[in-house]
GUPATOR-610409 format. One record per residue: residue in one letter; x, z, y of N, C-alpha, C in turn. Coordinates in steps of 0.02 Angstrom, whole numbers. Layout:
<node residu="A" n_px="X" n_pz="Z" n_py="Y" ca_px="X" ca_pz="Z" ca_py="Y" c_px="X" c_pz="Z" c_py="Y"/>
...
% end
This chain:
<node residu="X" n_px="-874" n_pz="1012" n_py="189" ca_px="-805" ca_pz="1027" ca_py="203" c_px="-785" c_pz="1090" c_py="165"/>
<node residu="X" n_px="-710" n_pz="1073" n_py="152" ca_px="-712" ca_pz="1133" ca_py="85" c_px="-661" c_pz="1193" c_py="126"/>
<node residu="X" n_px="-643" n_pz="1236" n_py="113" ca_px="-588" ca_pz="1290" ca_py="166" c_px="-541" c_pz="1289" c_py="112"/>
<node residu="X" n_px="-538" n_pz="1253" n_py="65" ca_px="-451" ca_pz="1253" ca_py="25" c_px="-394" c_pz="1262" c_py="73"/>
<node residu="X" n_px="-336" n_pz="1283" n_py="76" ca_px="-289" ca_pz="1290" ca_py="135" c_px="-242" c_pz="1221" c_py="95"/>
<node residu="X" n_px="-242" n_pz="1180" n_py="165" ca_px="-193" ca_pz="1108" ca_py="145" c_px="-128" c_pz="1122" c_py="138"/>
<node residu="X" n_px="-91" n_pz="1095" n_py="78" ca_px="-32" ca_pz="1124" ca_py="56" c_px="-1" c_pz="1081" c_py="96"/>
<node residu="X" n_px="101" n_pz="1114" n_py="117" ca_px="135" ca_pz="1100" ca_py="162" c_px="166" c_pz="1030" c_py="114"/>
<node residu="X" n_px="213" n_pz="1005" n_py="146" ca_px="254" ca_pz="960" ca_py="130" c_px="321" c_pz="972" c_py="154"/>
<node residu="X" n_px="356" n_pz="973" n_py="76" ca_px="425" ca_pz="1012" ca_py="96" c_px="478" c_pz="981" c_py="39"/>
<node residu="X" n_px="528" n_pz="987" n_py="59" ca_px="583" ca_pz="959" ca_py="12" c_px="585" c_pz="894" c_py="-17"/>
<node residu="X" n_px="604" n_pz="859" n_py="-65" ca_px="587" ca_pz="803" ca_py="-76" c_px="510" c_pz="762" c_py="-94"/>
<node residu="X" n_px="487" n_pz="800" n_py="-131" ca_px="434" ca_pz="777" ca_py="-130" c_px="396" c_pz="780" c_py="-48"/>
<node residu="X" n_px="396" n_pz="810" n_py="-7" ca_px="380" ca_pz="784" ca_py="45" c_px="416" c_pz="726" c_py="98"/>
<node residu="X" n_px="465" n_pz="720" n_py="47" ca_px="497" ca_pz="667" ca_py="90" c_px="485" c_pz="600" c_py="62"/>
<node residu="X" n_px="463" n_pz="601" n_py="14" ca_px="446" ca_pz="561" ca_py="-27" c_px="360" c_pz="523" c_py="-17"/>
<node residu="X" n_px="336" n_pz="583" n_py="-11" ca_px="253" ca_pz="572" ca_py="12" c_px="240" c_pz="535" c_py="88"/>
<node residu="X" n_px="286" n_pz="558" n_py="129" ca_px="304" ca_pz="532" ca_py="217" c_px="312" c_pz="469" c_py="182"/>
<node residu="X" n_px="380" n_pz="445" n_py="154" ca_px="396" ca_pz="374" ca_py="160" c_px="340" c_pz="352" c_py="119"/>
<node residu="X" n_px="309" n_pz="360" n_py="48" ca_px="239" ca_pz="354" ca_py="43" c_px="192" c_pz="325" c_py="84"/>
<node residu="X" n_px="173" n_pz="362" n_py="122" ca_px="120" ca_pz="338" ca_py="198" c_px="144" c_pz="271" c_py="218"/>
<node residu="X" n_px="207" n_pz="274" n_py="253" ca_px="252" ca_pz="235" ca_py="290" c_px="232" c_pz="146" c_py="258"/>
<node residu="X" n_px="251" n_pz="166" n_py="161" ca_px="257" ca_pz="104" ca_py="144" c_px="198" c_pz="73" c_py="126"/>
<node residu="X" n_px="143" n_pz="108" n_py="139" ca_px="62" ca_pz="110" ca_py="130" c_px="34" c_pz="69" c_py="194"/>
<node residu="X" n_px="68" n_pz="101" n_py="265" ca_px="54" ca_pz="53" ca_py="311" c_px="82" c_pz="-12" c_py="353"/>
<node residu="X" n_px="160" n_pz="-4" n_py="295" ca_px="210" ca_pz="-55" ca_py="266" c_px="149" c_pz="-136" c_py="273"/>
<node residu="X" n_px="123" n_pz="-84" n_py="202" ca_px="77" ca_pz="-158" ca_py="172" c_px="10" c_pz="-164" c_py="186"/>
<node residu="X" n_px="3" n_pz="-127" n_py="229" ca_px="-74" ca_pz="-158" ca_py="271" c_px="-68" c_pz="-211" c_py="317"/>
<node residu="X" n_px="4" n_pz="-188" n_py="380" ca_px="20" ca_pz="-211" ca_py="410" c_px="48" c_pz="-288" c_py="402"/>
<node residu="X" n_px="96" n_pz="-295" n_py="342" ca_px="99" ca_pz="-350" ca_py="316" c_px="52" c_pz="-400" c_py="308"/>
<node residu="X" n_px="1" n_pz="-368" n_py="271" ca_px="-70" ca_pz="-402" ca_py="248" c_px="-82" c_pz="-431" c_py="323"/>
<node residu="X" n_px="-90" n_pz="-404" n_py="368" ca_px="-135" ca_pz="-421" ca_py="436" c_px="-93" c_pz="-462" c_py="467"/>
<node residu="X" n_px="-29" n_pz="-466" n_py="458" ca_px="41" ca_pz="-530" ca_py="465" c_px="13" c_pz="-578" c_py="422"/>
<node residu="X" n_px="19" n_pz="-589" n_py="388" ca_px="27" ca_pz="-650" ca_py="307" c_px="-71" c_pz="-667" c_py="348"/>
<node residu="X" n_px="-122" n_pz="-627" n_py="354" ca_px="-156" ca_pz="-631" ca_py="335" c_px="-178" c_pz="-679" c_py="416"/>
<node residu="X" n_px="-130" n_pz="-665" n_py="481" ca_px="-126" ca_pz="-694" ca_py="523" c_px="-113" c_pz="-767" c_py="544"/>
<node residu="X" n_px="-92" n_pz="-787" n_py="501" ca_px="-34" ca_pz="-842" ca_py="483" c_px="-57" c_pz="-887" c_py="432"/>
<node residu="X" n_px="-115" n_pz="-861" n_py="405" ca_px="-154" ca_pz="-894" ca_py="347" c_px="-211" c_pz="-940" c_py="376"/>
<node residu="X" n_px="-234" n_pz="-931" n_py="418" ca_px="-292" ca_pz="-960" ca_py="453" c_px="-285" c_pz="-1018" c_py="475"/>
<node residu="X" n_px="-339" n_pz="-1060" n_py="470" ca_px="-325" ca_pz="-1131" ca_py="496" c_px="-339" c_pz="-1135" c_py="579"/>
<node residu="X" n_px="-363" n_pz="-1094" n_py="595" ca_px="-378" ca_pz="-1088" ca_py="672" c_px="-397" c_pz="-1016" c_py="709"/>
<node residu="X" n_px="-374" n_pz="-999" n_py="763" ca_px="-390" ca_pz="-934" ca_py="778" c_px="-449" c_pz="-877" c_py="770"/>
<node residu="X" n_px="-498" n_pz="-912" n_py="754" ca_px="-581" ca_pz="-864" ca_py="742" c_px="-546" c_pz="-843" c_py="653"/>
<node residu="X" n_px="-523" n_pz="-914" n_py="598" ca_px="-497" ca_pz="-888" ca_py="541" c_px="-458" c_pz="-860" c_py="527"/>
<node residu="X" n_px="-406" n_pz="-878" n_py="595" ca_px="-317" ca_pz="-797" ca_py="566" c_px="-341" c_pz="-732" c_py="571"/>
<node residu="X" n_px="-403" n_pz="-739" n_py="623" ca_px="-417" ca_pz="-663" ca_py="649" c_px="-463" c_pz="-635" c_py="577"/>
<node residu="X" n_px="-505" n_pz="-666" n_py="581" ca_px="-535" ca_pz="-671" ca_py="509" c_px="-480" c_pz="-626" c_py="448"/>
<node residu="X" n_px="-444" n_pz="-674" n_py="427" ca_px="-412" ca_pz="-655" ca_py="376" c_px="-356" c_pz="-615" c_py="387"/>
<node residu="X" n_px="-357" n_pz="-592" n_py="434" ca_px="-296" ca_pz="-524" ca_py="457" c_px="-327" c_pz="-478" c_py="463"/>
<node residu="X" n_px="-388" n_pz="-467" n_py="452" ca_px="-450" ca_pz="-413" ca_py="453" c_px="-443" c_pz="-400" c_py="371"/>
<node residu="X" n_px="-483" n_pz="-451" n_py="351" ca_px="-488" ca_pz="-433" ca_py="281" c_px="-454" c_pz="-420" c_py="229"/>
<node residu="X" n_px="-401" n_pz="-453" n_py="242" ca_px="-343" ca_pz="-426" ca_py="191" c_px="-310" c_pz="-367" c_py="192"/>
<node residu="X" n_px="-301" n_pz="-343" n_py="226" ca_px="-295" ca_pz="-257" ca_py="235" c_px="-366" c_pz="-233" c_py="229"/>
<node residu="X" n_px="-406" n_pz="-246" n_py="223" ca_px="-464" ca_pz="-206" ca_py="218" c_px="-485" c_pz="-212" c_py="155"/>
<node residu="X" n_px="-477" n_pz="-266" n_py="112" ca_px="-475" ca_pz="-272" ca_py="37" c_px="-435" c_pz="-212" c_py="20"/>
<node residu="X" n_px="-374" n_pz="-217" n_py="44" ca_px="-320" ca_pz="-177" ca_py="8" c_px="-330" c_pz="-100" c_py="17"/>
<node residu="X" n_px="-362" n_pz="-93" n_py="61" ca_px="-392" ca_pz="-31" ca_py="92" c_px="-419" c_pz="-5" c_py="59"/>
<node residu="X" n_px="-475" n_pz="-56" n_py="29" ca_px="-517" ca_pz="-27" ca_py="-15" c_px="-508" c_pz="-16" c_py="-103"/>
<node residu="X" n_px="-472" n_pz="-48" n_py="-126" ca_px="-418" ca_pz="-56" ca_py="-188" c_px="-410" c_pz="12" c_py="-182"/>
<node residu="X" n_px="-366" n_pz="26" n_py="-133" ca_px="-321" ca_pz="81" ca_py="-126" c_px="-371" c_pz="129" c_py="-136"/>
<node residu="X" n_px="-404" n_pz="151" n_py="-91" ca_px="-468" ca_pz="193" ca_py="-83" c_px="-522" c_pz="222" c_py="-153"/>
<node residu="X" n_px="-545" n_pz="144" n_py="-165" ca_px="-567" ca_pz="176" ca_py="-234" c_px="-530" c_pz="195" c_py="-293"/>
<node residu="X" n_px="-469" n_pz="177" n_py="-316" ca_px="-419" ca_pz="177" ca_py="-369" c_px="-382" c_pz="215" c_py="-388"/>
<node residu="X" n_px="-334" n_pz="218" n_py="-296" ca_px="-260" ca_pz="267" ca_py="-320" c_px="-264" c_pz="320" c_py="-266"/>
<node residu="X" n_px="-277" n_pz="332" n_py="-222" ca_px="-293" ca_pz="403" ca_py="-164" c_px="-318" c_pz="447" c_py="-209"/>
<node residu="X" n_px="-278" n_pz="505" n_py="-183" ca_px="-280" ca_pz="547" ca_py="-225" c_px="-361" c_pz="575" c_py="-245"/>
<node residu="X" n_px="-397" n_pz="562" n_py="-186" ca_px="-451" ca_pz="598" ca_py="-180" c_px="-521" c_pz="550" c_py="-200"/>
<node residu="X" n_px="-474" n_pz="497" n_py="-237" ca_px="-537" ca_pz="444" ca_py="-263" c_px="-587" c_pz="439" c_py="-288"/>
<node residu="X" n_px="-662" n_pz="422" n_py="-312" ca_px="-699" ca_pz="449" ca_py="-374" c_px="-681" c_pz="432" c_py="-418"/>
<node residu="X" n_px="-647" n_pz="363" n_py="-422" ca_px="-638" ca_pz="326" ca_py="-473" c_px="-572" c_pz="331" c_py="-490"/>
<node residu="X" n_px="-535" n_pz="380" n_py="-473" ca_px="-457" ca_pz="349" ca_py="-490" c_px="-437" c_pz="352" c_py="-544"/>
<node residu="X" n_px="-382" n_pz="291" n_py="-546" ca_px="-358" ca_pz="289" ca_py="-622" c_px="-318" c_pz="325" c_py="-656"/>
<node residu="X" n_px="-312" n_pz="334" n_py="-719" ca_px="-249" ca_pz="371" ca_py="-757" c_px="-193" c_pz="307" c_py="-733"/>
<node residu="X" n_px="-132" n_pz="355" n_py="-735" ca_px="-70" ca_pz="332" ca_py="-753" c_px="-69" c_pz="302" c_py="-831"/>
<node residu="X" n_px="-47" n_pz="222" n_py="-846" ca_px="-10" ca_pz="195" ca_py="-780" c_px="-56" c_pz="135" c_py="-767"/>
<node residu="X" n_px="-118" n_pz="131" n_py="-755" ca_px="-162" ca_pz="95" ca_py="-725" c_px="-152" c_pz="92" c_py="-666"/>
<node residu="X" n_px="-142" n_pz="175" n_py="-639" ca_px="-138" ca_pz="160" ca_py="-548" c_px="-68" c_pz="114" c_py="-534"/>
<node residu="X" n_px="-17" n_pz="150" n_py="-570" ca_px="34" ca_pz="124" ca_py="-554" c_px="36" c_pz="42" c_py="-557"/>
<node residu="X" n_px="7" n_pz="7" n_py="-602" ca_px="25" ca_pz="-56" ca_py="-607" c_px="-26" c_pz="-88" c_py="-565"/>
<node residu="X" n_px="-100" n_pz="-52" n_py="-528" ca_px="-139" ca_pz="-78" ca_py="-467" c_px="-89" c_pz="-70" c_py="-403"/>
<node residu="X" n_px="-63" n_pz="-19" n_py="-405" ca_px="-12" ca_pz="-12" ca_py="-350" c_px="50" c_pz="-60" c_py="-351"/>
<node residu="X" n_px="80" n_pz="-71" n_py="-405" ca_px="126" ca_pz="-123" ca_py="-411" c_px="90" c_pz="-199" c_py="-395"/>
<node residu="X" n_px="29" n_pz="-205" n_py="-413" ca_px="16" ca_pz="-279" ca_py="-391" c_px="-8" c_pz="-280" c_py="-314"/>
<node residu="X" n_px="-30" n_pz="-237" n_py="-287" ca_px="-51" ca_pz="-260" ca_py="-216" c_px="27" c_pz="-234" c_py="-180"/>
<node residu="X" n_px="69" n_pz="-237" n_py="-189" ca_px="135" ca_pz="-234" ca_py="-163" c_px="165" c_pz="-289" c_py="-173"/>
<node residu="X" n_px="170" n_pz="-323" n_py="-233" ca_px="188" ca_pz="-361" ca_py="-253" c_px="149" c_pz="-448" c_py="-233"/>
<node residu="X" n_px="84" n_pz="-433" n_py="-236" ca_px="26" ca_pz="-477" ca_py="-204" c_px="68" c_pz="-483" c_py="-119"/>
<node residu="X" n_px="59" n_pz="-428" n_py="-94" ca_px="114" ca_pz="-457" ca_py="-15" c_px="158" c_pz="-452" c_py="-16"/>
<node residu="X" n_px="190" n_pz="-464" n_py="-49" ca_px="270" ca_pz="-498" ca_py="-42" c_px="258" c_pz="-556" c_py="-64"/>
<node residu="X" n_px="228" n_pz="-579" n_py="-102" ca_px="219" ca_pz="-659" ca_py="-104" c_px="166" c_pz="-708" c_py="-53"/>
<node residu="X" n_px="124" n_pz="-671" n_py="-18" ca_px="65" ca_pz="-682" ca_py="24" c_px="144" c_pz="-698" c_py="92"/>
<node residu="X" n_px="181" n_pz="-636" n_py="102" ca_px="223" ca_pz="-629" ca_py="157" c_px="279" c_pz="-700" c_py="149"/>
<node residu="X" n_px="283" n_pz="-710" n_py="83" ca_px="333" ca_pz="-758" ca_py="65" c_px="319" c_pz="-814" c_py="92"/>
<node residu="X" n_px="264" n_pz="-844" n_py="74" ca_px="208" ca_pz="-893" ca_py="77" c_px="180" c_pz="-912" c_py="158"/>
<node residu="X" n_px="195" n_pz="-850" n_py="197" ca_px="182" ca_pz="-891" ca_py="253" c_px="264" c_pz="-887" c_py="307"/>
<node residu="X" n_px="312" n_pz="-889" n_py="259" ca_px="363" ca_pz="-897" ca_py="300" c_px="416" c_pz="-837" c_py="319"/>
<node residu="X" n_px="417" n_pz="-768" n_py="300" ca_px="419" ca_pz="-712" ca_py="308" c_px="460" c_pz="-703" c_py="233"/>
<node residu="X" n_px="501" n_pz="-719" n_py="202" ca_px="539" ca_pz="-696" ca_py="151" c_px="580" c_pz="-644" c_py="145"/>
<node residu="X" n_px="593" n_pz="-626" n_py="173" ca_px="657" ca_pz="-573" ca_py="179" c_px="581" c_pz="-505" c_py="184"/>
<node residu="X" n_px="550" n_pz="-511" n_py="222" ca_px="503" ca_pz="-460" ca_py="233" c_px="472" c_pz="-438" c_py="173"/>
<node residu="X" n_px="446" n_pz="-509" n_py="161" ca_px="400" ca_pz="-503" ca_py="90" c_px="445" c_pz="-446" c_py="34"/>
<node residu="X" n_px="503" n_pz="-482" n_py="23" ca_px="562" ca_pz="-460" ca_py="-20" c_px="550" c_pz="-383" c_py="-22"/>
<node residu="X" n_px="587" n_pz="-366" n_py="44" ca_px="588" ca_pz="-301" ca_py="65" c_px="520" c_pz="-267" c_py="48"/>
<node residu="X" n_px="479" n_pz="-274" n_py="69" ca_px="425" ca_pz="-244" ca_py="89" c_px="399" c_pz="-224" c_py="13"/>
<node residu="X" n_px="402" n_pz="-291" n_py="-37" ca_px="390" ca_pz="-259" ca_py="-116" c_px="415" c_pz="-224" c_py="-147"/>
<node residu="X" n_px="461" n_pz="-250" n_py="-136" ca_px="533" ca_pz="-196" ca_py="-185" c_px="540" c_pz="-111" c_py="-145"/>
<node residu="X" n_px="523" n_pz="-98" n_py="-88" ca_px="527" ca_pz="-41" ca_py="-82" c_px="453" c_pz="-2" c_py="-99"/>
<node residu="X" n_px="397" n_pz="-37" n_py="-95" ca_px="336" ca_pz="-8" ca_py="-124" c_px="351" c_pz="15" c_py="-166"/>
<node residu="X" n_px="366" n_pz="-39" n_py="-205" ca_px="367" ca_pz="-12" ca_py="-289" c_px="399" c_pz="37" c_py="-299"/>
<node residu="X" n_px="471" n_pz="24" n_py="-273" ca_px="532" ca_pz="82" ca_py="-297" c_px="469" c_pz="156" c_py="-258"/>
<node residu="X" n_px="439" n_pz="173" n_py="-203" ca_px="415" ca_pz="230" ca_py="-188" c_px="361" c_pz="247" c_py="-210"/>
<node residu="X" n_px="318" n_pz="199" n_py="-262" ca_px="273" ca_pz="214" ca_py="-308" c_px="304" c_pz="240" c_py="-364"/>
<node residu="X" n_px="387" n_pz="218" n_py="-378" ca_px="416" ca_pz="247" ca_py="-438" c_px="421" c_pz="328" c_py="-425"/>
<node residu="X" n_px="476" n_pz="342" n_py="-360" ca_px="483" ca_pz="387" ca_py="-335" c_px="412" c_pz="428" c_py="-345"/>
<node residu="X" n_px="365" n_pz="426" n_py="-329" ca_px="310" ca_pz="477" ca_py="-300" c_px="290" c_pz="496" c_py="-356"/>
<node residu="X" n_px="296" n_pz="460" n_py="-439" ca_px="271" ca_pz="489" ca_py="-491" c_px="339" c_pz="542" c_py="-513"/>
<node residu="X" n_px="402" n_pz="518" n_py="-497" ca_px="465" ca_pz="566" ca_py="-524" c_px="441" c_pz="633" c_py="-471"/>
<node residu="X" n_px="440" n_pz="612" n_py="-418" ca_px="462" ca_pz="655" ca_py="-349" c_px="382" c_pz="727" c_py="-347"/>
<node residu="X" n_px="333" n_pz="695" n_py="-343" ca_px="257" ca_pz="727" ca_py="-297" c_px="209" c_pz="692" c_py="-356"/>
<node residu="X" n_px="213" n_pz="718" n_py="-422" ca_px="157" ca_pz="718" ca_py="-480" c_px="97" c_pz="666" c_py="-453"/>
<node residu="X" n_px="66" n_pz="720" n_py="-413" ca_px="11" ca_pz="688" ca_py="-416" c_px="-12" c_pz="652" c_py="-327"/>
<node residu="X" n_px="47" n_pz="650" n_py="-318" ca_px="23" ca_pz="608" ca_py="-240" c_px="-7" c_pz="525" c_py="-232"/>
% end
């Protein structure tokens, strides 16, 4: 554990980083919807409402978090981040959920746009 002092979150870029989070558990949550709804029988929805947020979890985790080993340069992250947003909105589409799916991509993206204008390196 390191004693760096954790910087505040203030002004836009912290408002930016909040809705950030928000649309991060946007699309987990989605995933564990779509991923509910996918199953041919209850042991498999449960199944696959586990793992699909937990894939994405881990995408996320190794790739684009800030604190990744592996993370990518821009705009690699950005376009891994654009497809698992984009991946559930069509997963969300697909099981009946359109308007969500819709929503749910199009504002990822636009706050993946945001967070590179807004918070550099969030």
């Amino acid at each position: 554990m390191t004693s760096e002092p954790t910087p505040r979150l203030s002004g836009v870029a912290g408002v930016v980083l909040t809705v950030r989070f928000l649309s991060e558990l946007g699309l987990l949550g989605g995933l564990a919807l779509a991923g509910s709804r996918l199953g041919g029988g209850v042991a498999l929805a449960i199944v696959d409402a586990v793992l699909l947020p937990l894939a994405a979890a881990a995408v996320w985790g190794m790739f684009i978090a800030p604190r990744a080993r592996r993370r990518l340069p821009e705009p690699a992250r950005f376009l891994v981040e654009f497809a698992l947003f984009a991946a559930t909105g069509v997963v969300l589409a697909l099981v009946g959920w359109l308007v969500t799916g819709i929503v749910l991509a199009v504002a990822g993206i636009a706050v993946a746009g945001l967070t590179r204008r807004f918070a550099k390196d969030g």
